[in-house]
C-alpha positions, 0 to 999 in steps of 0.5 A: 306440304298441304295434305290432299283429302278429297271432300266426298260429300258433293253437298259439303265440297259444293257449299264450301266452295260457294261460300269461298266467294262470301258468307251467306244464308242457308236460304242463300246456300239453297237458292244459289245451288239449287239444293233443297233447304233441308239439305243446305242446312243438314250439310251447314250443320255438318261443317260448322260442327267439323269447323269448316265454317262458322256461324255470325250469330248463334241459334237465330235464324237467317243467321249468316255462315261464313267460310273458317280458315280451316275451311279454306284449308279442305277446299286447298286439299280437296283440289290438290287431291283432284290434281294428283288423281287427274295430272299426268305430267307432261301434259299434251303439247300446247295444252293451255289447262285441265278441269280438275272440278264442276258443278255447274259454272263453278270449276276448279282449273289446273293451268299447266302455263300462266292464263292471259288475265282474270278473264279466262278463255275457255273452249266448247270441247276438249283436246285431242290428247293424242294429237295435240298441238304446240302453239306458234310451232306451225301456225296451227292454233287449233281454234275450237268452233265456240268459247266462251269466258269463265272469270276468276274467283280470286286474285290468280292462280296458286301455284304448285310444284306437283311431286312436292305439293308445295307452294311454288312461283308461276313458270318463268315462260308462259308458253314454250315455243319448242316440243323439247322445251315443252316437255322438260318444262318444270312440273308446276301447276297453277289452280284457278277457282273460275267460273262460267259467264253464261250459265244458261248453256251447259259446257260440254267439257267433262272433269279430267279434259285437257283443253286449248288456250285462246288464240291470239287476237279471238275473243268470245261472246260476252252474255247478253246482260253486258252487251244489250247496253247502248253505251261501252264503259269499258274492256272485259280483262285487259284487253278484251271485246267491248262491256255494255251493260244493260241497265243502271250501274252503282259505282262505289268509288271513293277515289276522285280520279276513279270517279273522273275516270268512270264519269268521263268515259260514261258521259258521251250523249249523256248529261252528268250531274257532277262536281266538275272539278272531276271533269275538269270544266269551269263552273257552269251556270244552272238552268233555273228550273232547278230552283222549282223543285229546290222550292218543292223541298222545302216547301214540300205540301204547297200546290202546284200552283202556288209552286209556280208563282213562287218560282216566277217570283224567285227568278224574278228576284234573281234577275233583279238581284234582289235581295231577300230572305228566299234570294239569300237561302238560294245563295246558301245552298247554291253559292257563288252560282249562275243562272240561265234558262238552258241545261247543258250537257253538265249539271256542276253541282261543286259547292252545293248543299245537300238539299240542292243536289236532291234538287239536281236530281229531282230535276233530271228525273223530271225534266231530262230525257237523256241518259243521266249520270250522277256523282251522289256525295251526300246521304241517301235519299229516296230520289236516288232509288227511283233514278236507279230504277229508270232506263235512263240512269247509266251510272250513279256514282257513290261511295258512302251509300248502297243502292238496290242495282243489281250491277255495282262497278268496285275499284281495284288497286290499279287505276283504269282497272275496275271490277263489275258485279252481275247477278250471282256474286260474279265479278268480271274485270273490266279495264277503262279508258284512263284519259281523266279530265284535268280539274280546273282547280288543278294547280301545275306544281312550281317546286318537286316538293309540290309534285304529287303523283298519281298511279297510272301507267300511261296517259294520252298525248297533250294538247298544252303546256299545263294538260302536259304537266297534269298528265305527266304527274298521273304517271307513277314512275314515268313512261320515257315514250311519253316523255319522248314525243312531248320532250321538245314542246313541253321540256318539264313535262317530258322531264317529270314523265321521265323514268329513273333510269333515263333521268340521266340523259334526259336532263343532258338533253332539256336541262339547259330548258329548266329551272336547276331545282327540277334536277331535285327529281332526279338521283344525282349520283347518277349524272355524268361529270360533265351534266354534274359540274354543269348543274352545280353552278347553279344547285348546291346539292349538286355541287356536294355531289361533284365534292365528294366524287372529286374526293373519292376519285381525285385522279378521275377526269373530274379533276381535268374539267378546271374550266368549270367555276363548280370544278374549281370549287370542289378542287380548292376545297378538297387540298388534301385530297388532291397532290398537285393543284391545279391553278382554277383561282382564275376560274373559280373567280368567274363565279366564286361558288361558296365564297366564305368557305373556299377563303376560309378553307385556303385562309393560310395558303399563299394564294389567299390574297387573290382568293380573298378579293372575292369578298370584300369583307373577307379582303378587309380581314386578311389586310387588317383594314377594319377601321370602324363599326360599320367594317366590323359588323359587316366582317362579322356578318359575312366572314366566318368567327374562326377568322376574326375571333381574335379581334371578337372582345374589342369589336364586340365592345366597341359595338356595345357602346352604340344604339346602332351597334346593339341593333345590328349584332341582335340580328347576327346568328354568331355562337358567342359563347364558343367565342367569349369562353376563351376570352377574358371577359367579364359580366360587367362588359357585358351589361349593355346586352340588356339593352339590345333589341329581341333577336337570335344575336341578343339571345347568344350574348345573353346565354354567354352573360348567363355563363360568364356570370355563374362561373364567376358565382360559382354556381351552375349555369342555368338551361341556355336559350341557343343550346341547353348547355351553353353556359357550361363552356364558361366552366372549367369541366363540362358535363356530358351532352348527347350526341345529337342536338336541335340546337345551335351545332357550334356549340355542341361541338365546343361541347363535345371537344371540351368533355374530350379534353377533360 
């Protein structure tokens, strides 16, 4: 429980609460609240020595003080304090919120049900306590004649349960729409440090005055600093009235798709100066008289004229494809570009050096006349201050630099959704058009594994096939609508778009559309028997899912969907699980999934015959019809060594003898050393595994060699190639090998098996 202590001293509780929103001077504290200078330091000294705030740099003045936790803490109490004195529980019907504390702009407000949004609503006068209204009740909405707006501080309100004066969630419903419900709601209290948009007018609403929310579909006066402008950059809040900003705006962005986002919204009847990748534009040729203020900076004492005939020399050249020291400088700092005489509307500046982009807009400052919009990724320069500067600068966008612009537009955590800084430390919330362009560069993904995504809620309709697929991966966790209109024209593009839980009905719908690995988006558990089996004839993934259903669940309508090859595979490869088996040979044969392992699985049974005719060298093996090399190494490199490992030392031998035989078993991943332990072989039938070609084969035989020749040295073997242990299974005891390994897995389990044994 906080405790609740008023602060008493105005001076004190007004400095601590404009320095909640950053540190400052105590020419700062002055200016900012219209106090004298002695009487801003006086109450500095005051809350330093009680620990309130403290000061960056020690006895220097000018120094910078700053808000300490202890600080935060009074302010907390100050305004749990001004609630208990205030609030009178329940508060009247329809009642929105109470000023608790003012001065000036700066209020403290108590919202009795959750605000619409970092903009706050506020009216020109009171409720009537006595008459107040319940919202929705009888359509009466009780509109003041004027409101105005007052923006947040922080991230929201904080909120508390008014007899504990503990901390506490938002109430679950905003605004009860019944008189009971109204007043049975819960005692709870949300506090909001706001303050006044336009401070020029005095807010004749006293400390202690219960006020009204904003009706639905109302929106106030913004002041006129963000509705002179002759361009919208976007909506105040979520969704409030149009921002338009008079004058230059600094955005310090450092995301791309924050940087499209602004850029593209910005650039109608303008001309951008961007990367247009950004914008998503092929690249453009630039107009040549770049290249006469390129030549000023490098040639930065020449004459005027003598910079004219070095460009008409220049362009000469260009046209000419000459090449030459100064052609080749051009090349340098404009790679790969084109040239004409026109300007267009975008001034593609990807690939250009730094002095080439200060040539850009040394350009647009001189020669257009149209607003300008500028994508600065490069060091400052003095030519960005006097764009700054001109009434033609919309938007310089930048992250690594500061500029003197009084409006700076800041990202937030959410795309589309930006913080704009006016004059006075005041942030209002500004929503933008989330339509970015698609890089040209931008490459549709062919794998999940290449899908990246972006953070966006929602996008626009899509005009093509690769648009659809762009503005699909920008959804972070799909949005089905979306995904409905465009299901039929862009089937993948529905699908990434797609939202977990629709996943499922969606793939029953356009899975037959797409490639089976796009299902890798997806949780398959999820899916349905009949979209599971479906899928798993063609992913293998799937196919594991649809075996250990079938296993958990082996009397399940799964185990009557015989007529599918998946089903057929999971049934004859879970015998155990299932009590009477069904006859699915014939069906598994269509499309004889994981071959080697259902032969292997039903090696024993008395259908292996049929079973086996799926695989020639599996049928070869079962009818003992393996006659030369050729067959033994094609057995051996399709048929499991569990099968024929009791033919393993003659039909290894055998392909010892021949240069060609040496060659194919180099390249047969087969765990020798499981096999050849239980054989009685020694080191000199082994001898020709020197003479075999480099390859993952050569490497088992030699760790098997490696093995056989110590035990029969008597000495331990040295660290394998294929697993560090692997000469220890040609011993009699074995050591103890961790659990886990990277290494060749049929060996460590040989290994572990043994060590049990012991």
């Amino acid at each position: 429980m906080v405790r609740t202590n008023r602060i008493r001293s105005t001076h004190q509780r007004r400095v601590l609460d404009w320095l909640a929103d950053g540190g400052g001077t105590v020419t700062e504290v002055s200016t900012a609240l219209k106090i004298r200078v002695p009487h801003a330091s006086a109450a500095l000294k005051k809350l330093r020595e009680s620990g309130d705030v403290v000061r960056d740099e020690a006895n220097i003045r000018g120094s910078r003080y700053r808000l300490s936790s202890q600080g935060l803490a009074r302010l907390e109490s100050d305004g749990l304090a001004r609630m208990t004195e205030l609030v009178q529980w329940p508060p009247p019907p329809g009642a929105a919120g109470i000023v608790l504390a003012r001065d000036g702009p700066m209020m403290l407000l108590g919202y009795a049900s959750q605000p619409a949004g970092p903009l706050l609503g506020i009216p020109d006068r009171p409720m009537d306590e006595a008459s107040g209204v319940l919202l929705n009740s009888n359509g009466n909405e009780g509109e003041s004649e004027r409101w105005r707006w007052a923006v947040q501080r922080e991230d929201g309100p904080v909120w508390w349960d008014i007899e504990t004066l503990r901390r506490t969630s938002a109430p679950t419903q905003s605004s009860p729409t019944t008189l009971t419900a109204w007043m049975e709601r819960p005692k709870v209290m949300g506090l909001v440090r706001a303050r006044l948009l336009d401070e020029a007018n005095p807010w004749p609403v006293s400390v202690g005055s219960w006020f009204s929310p904003l009706p639905s579909g109302f929106w106030p006066e913004l002041p006129q600093i963000l509705q002179d402008g002759d361009y919208v950059i976007g909506r105040a809040g979520n969704s409030g009235p149009p921002v338009k900003p008079r004058g230059a705006i600094q955005a310090v962005l450092g995301r791309s798709l924050d940087r499209s986002v602004v850029a593209t919204n910005m650039s109608e009847n303008a001309i951008s100066i961007i990367d247009g990748n950004l914008i998503g534009v092929n690249s453009k040729p630039l107009p040549f008289v770049i290249l006469k203020y390129w030549l000023s900076i490098i040639h930065p004492r020449i004459s005027s004229s003598s910079l004219d005939l070095k460009f008409s020399r220049l362009v000469d050249d260009i046209n000419s494809r000459s090449s030459n020291a100064l052609t080749r400088r051009v090349l340098s700092d404009f790679p790969g570009r084109e040239w004409r005489d026109e300007t267009g509307s975008v001034i593609d500046t990807r690939h250009l050096s730094q002095r080439a982009g200060e040539a850009c807009l040394l350009f647009a400052i001189e020669e257009i006349e149209a607003p300008i919009i500028l994508d600065w990724r490069w060091k400052y320069v003095e030519a960005l201050d006097r764009l700054g500067a001109d009434n033609r600068c919309r938007v310089i966008i930048s992250n690594e630099i500061s500029l003197d612009i009084p409006l700076k537009l800041t990202s937030t955590d959410t795309s589309g959704k930006f913080n704009l800084e006016i004059p006075g430390r005041i942030n209002i919330p500004i929503t933008v058009s989330r339509d970015s362009m698609m890089p040209t560069n931008w490459q549709a993904p062919e794998t999940p594994e290449e899908l990246i995504r972006g953070s966006l809620t929602s996008v626009k309709n899509a005009e093509n096939s690769r648009e659809a697929i762009w503005l699909a991966c920008q959804l972070s966790e799909g949005d089905d609508v979306w995904a409905d209109r465009h299901e039929r024209e862009y089937p993948l593009a529905s699908w990434i778009a797609t939202s977990k839980q629709s996943q499922p009905s969606r793939w029953r719908r356009v899975g037959d559309s797409l490639d089976p690995i796009w299902a890798g988006l997806a949780d398959l558990t999820k899916f349905a028997d009949e979209d599971l089996s479906r899928l798993a004839m063609y992913d293998d993934h799937a196919l594991s899912i649809l075996i250990d259903r079938l296993r958990e669940q082996p009397l399940s309508n799964l185990a009557r969907i015989t007529n599918k090859p998946s089903v057929a595979t999971a049934i004859l490869l879970s015998r155990e699980w299932i009590e009477d088996l069904p006859d699915v040979i014939d069906t598994w044969l269509e499309q004889p999934l994981r071959a080697s392992e259902v032969i292997r699985k039903n090696w024993g049974e008395s259908e292996i015959a049929k079973i086996a005719s799926a695989c020639p060298q599996h049928k070869l093996l079962l009818e003992d019809d393996v006659v030369d090399r050729t067959q033994m190494l094609a057995v051996m490199e399709d048929v499991h060594y569990s099968l024929w490992q009791n033919k393993s030392e003659t039909w290894l031998l055998n392909c010892l003898a021949s240069s060609i035989g040496r060659t194919a078993l180099s390249s047969l991943e087969i765990p020798w050393p499981v096999i050849l332990s239980k054989k009685d072989i020694s080191s000199v039938d082994l001898a020709l595994v020197h003479h075999m070609p480099p390859g993952v084969g050569k490497n088992y035989l030699i760790d098997s060699l490696m093995g056989i020749t110590a035990s029969e040295q008597g000495v331990n073997p040295s660290l394998g190639i294929t697993h560090p242990f692997a000469g220890w299974l040609f011993k009699d005891s074995v050591p103890m090998v961790p659990l886990e390994t990277e290494h060749d897995l049929d060996i460590h389990i040989e290994l572990h098996r043994r060590f049990q044994q012991q």
